[in-house]
C-alpha positions as CSV (number, residue, x, y, z in Angstrom):
1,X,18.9,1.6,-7.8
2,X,19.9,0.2,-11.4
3,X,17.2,-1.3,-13.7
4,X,17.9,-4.1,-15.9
5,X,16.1,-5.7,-18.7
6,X,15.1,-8.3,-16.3
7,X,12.8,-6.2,-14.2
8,X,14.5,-6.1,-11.2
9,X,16.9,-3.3,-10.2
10,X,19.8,-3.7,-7.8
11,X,22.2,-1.3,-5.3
12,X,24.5,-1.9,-2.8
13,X,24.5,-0.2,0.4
14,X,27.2,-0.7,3.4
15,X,27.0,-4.3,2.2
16,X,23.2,-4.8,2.3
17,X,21.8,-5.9,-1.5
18,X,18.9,-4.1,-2.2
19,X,16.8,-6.4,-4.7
20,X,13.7,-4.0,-6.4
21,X,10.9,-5.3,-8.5
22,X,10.8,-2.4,-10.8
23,X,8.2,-2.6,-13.9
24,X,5.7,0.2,-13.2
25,X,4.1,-0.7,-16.0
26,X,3.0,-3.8,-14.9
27,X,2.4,-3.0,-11.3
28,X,5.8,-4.7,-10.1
29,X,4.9,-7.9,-11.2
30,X,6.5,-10.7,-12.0
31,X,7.0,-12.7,-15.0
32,X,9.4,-15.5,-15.6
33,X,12.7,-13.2,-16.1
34,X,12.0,-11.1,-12.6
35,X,12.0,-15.0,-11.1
36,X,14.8,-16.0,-12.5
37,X,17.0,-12.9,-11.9
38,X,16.3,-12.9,-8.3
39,X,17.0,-16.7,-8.5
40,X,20.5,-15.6,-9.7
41,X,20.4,-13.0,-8.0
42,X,20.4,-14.4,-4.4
43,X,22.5,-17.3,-6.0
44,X,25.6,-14.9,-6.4
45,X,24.8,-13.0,-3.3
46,X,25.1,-16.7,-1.3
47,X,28.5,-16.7,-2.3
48,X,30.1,-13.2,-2.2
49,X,31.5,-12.3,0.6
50,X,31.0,-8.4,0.3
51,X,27.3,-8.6,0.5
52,X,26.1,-9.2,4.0
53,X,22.2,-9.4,3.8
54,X,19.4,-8.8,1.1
55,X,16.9,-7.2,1.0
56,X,13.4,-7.5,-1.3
57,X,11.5,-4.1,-2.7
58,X,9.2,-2.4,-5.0
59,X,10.2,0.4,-7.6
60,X,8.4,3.2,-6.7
61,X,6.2,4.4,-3.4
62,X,2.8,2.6,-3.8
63,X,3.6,-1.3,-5.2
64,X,5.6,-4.2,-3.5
65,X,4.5,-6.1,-6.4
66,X,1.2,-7.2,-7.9
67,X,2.1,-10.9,-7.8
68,X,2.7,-12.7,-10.9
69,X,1.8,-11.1,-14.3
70,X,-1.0,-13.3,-15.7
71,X,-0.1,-11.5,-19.6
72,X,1.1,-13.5,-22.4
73,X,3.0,-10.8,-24.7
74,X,4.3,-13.7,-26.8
75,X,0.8,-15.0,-27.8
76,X,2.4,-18.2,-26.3
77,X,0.3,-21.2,-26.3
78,X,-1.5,-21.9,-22.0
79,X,0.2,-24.7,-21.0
80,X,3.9,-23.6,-22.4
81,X,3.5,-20.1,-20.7
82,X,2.2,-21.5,-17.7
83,X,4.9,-24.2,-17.3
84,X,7.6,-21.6,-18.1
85,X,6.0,-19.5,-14.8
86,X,5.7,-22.7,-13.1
87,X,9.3,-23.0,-13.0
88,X,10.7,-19.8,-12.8
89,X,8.8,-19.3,-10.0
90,X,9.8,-22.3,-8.7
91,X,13.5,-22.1,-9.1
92,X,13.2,-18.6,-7.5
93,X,11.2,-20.2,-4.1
94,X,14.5,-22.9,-4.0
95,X,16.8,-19.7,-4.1
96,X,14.9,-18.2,-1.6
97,X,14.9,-21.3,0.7
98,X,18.6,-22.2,0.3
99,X,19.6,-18.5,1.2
100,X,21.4,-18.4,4.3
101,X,22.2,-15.0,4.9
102,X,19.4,-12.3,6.0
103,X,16.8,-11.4,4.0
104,X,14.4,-8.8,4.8
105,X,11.2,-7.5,2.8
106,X,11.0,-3.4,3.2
107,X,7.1,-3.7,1.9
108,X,6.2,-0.4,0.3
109,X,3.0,-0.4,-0.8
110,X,0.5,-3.0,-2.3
111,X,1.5,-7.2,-1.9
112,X,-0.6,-8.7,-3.9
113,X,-0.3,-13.1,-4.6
114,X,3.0,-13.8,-5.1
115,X,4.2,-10.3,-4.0
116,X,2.5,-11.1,-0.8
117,X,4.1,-15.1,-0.7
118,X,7.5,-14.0,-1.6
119,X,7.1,-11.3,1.1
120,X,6.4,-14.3,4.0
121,X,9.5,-16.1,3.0
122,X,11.9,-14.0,3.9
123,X,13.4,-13.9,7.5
124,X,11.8,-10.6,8.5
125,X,9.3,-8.3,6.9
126,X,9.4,-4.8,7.6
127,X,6.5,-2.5,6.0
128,X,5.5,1.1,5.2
129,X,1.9,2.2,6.8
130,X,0.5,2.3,3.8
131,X,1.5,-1.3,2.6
132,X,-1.5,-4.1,1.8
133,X,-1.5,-7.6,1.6
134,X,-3.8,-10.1,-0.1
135,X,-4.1,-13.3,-1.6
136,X,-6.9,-12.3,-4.5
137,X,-6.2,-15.2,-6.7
138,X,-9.8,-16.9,-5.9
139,X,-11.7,-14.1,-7.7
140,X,-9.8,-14.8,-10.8
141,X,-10.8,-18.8,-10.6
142,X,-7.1,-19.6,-9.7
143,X,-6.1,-21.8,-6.8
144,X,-3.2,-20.3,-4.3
145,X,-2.1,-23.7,-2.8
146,X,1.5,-21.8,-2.0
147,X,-0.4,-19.0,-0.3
148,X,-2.2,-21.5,1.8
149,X,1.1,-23.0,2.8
150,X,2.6,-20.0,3.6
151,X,-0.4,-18.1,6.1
152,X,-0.7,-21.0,7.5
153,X,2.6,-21.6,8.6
154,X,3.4,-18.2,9.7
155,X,-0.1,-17.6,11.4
156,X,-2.6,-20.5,11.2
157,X,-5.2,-21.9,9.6
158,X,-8.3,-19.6,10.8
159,X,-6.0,-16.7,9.0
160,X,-5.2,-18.7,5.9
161,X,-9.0,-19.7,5.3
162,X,-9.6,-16.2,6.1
163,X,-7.7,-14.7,3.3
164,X,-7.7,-16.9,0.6
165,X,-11.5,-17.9,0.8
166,X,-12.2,-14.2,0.5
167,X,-9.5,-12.8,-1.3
168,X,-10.0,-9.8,0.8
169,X,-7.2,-7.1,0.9
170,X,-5.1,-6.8,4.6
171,X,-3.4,-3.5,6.2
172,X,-0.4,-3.0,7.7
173,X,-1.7,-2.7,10.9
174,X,-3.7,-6.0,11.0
175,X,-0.9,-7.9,8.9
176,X,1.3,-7.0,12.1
177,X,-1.1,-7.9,14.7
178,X,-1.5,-11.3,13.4
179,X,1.8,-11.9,13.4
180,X,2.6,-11.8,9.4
181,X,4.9,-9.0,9.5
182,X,7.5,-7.7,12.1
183,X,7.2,-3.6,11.8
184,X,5.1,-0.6,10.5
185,X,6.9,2.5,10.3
186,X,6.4,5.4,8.2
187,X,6.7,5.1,4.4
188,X,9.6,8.1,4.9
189,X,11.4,5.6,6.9
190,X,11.1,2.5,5.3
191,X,14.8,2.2,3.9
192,X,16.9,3.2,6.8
193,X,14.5,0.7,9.1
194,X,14.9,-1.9,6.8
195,X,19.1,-1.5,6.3
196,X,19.1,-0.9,10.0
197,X,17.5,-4.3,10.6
198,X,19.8,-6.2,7.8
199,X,22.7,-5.1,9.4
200,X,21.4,-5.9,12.5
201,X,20.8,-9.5,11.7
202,X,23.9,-9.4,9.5
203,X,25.7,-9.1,12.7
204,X,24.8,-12.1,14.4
205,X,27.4,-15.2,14.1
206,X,26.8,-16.4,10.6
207,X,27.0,-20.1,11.0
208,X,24.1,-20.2,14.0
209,X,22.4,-18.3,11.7
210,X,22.5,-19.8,8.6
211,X,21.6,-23.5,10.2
212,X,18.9,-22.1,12.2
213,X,17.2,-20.6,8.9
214,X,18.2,-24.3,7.4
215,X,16.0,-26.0,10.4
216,X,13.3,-23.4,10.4
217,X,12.8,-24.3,6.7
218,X,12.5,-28.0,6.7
219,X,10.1,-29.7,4.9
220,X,9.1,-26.2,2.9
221,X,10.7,-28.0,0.2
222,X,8.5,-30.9,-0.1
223,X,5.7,-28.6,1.0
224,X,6.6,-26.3,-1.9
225,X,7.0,-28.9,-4.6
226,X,3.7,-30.7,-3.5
227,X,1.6,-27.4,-3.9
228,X,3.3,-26.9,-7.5
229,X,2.5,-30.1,-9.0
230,X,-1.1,-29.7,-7.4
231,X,-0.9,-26.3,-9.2
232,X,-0.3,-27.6,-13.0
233,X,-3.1,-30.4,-12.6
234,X,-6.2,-28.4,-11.4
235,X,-4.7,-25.4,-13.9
236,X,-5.0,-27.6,-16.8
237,X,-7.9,-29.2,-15.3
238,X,-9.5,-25.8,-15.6
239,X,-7.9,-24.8,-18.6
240,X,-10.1,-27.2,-20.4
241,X,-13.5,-26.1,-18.6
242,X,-14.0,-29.0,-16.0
């Protein structure tokens, strides 16, 4: 796996990209350049014909990602920084949504917010025993309108209100039973699962695929962009105390 300045490393394996959120330092997460690289990234993966599937990652054996990173190393002023997130992130969820060809999540550790959210939008999530997913933003007087969206569309609302009312923190284990996740396999074989399955689904006729992935994903758009603009006016709205 190569690194780049951006945050997110990339390797190519039997025509499988393998996408890695890789800043240790900061728990995985991501800012505005992780976004928009794997924007890009998945942008020029749509369209070259030697890469076959994607899949999403964490650096290293304990973090996915931590969701997004909340610091403000430029001493930028609230609203610009969080309007810059606001649509990184959300150019990266269209990238994500317009991506016909299969994309996995090999979870390996901690999913935290939007490590968790980016997780449920792929076609198939495939993670390591040790893996954990949560939704925590309540506990730092944040809304999760997208996380909402996303539980609830993969496995209700009784989950959804479960999780983001509570914030509480999710296992492997139970994450599968409820239908969030596809597999559990040992942290050892996390990868070769995970390139097994892309190549699996890589396999299948490419046009069936892509359009069912198209109709599965209707209205997400509107969903998304809804749940974003809702986002900005109750963050400013608490920005200034109200």
């Amino acid at each position: 796996m190569t690194e780049t300045a951006s945050g997110l490393g990339r390797a190519h394996r039997d025509g499988v990209l393998w996408l890695s959120f890789d800043r240790p330092r900061a728990g995985n997460a991501v800012n505005a350049d992780v976004a928009q690289a794997l924007a890009d990234a998945l942008t020029q993966a749509a369209s070259d014909a030697g890469i076959e599937a994607v899949v999403l990652t964490g650096a290293g054996e304990k973090i996915f990602s931590a969701g997004i990173d909340v610091k403000n190393p430029d001493n930028l002023p609230h609203e610009v920084l969080a309007a810059r997130r606001r649509g990184a992130v959300e150019h990266c969820l269209e990238a994500i949504l317009a991506f016909d060809k299969p994309l996995l999540a090999a979870v390996n550790g901690y999913a935290i917010g939007l490590g968790f959210m980016l997780a449920l939008l792929t076609d198939r999530v495939i993670a390591a025993e040790g893996a954990v997913f949560s939704l925590p933003e309540i506990d730092i007087n944040i809304p999760t309108f997208l996380g909402i969206s996303m539980v609830t569309r993969a496995s209700g609302a009784a989950l959804a209100s479960d999780l983001v009312l509570s914030g509480r923190r999710m296992n492997a284990a139970e994450a599968r039973q409820r239908a969030l996740i596809a597999d559990v396999v040992p942290a050892a074989e996390l990868a070769a699962t995970a390139q097994q399955a892309a190549l699996m689904l890589a396999a299948k006729p490419k046009a069936a695929y892509a359009l069912n992935k198209q109709w599965m994903k209707r209205g997400l758009r509107e969903e998304f962009a809804a749940a974003n603009a809702r986002s900005a006016s109750v963050q400013q709205m608490l920005a200034k105390g109200k």
